[in-house]
N, C-alpha and C positions, 0 to 999 in steps of 0.2 A: 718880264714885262707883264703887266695886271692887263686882265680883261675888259673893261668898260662899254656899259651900254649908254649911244649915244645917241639924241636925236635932233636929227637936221631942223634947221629954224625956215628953212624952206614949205618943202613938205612934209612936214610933222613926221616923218621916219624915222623907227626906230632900228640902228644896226648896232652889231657887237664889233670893238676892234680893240688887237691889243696893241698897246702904245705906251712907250716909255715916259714919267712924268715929265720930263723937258716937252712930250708933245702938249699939255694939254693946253688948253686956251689958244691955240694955234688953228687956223683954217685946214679942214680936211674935209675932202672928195664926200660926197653923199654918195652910195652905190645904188641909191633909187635915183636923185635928178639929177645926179652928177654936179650940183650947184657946191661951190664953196658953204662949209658952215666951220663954226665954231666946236673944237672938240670938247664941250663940256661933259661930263660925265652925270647920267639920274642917279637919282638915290632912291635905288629900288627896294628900301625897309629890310636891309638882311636881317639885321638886328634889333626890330619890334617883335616884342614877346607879349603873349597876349594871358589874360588872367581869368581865369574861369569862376565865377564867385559862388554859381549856383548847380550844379549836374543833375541833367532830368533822369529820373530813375523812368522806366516801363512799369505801370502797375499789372499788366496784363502780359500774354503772348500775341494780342492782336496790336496791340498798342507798340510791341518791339518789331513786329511788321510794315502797320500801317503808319505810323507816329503819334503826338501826343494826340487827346479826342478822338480816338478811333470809335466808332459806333457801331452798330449793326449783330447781325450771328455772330458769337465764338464770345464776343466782347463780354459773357457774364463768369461772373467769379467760378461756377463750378461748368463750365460746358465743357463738352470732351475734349473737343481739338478747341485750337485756339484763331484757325485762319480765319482772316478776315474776305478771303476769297473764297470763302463756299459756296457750291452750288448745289441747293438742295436736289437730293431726286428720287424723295420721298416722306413717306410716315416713318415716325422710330427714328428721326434722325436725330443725333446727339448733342447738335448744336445749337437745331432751332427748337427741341424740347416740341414736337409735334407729336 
């Protein structure tokens, strides 16, 4: 017997039940409002495949942190570290080039 997720026409509930296809289109118990509904089955996309056209590269270490447009210390091409969460706490520091 298949799995199927169904949702009551009542209150929009959705349950799982398994059920042999002679039941479907047949009235079944809602286990929220206990109202008769119809055992229709969703069509919950197993089988949409999705197609990637473009893949965003990191041009940086702060940008594979923070995401694309990351700004701020660490964000230039030669700083030491790459975080974009530094706290400076002080002179000589390697990211903000002070």
């Amino acid at each position: 017997m298949p799995l199927y997720d169904i949702r009551c026409s009542h209150c929009d509930g959705i349950f799982e039940k398994l059920l042999p296809l002679q039941a479907l289109e047949k009235p079944l118990a809602c286990p929220y409002c206990a109202e008769a509904t119809l055992a229709v089955p969703l069509f919950t996309g197993g089988h949409v495949k999705l197609r990637v056209a473009e893949r965003w590269q990191a041009r940086n270490g702060a940008e594979q942190l923070a995401g694309r447009g990351a700004a701020g210390p660490g964000t230039q091409a030669r700083a030491g570290r790459s975080s974009v969460l530094h706290n400076c706490k002080g002179h000589n520091c390697s990211i903000c080039d002070t």
